[in-house]
C-alpha positions as CSV (number, residue, x, y, z in Angstrom):
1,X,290.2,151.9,-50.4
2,X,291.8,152.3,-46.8
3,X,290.6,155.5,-46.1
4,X,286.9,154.5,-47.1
5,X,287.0,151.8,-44.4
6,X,288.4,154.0,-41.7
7,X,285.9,156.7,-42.1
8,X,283.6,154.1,-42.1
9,X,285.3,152.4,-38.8
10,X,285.5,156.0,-37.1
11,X,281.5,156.7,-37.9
12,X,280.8,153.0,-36.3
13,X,282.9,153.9,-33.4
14,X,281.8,157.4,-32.5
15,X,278.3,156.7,-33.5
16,X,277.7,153.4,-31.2
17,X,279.1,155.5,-28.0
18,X,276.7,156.9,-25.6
19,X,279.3,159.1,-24.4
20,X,281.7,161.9,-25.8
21,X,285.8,160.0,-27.1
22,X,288.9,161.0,-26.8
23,X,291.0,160.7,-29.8
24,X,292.8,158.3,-28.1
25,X,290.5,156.3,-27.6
26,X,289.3,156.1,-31.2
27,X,292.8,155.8,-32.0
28,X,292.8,152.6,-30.1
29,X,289.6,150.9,-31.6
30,X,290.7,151.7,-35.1
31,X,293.8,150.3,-35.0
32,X,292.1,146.9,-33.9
33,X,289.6,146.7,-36.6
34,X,291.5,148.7,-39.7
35,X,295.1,147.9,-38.6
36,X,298.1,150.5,-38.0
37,X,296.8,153.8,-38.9
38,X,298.6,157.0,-38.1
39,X,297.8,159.2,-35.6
40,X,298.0,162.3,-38.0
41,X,296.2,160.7,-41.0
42,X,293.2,159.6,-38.4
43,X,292.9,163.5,-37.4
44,X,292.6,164.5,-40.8
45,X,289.6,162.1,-41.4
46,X,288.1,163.0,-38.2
47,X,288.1,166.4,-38.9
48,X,287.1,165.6,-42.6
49,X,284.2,163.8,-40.8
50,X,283.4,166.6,-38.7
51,X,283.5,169.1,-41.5
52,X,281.4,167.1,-43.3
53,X,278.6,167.1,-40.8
54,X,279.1,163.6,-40.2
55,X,280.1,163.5,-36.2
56,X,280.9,166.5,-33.6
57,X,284.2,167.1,-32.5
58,X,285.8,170.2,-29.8
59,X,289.3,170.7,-28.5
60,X,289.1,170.8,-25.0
61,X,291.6,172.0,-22.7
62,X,294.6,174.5,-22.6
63,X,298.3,173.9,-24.3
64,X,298.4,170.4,-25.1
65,X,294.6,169.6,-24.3
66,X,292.8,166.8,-26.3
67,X,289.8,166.6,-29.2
68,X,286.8,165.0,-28.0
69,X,284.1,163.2,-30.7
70,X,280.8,162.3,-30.6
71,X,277.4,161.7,-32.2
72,X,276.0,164.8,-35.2
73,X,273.2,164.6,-33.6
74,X,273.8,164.9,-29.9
75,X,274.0,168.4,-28.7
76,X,277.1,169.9,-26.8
């Protein structure tokens, strides 16, 4: 199933950084493993993810400010 190998992709991707990602960013390195994947439907995983426990995730700036993701086990 597609969505099984982009949560999969997103947990390799956020959890081989040493830094915080924008979404963006993740956006980008998705699309070149997993192929065209909308920008909406990788927000819902990512926050499915983050509910889940799985990775760490905070909006960060004011009006149209950006998500950032990282590691569940690195601290803020």
């Amino acid at each position: 199933m597609k969505e099984d190998d982009l949560s999969r992709q997103i947990l390799k991707i956020v959890n081989s950084s040493n830094a915080p990602l924008e979404t963006k960013e993740v956006h980008e390195k998705v699309r070149i493993d997993v192929g065209e994947v909308s920008r909406s439907k990788l927000m819902y995983r990512l926050n499915n993810l983050r509910a889940e426990g799985e990775i760490r995730g905070k909006y960060v700036g004011s009006g149209k400010g950006v998500w950032i993701w990282w590691k569940s086990e690195v601290s803020e």
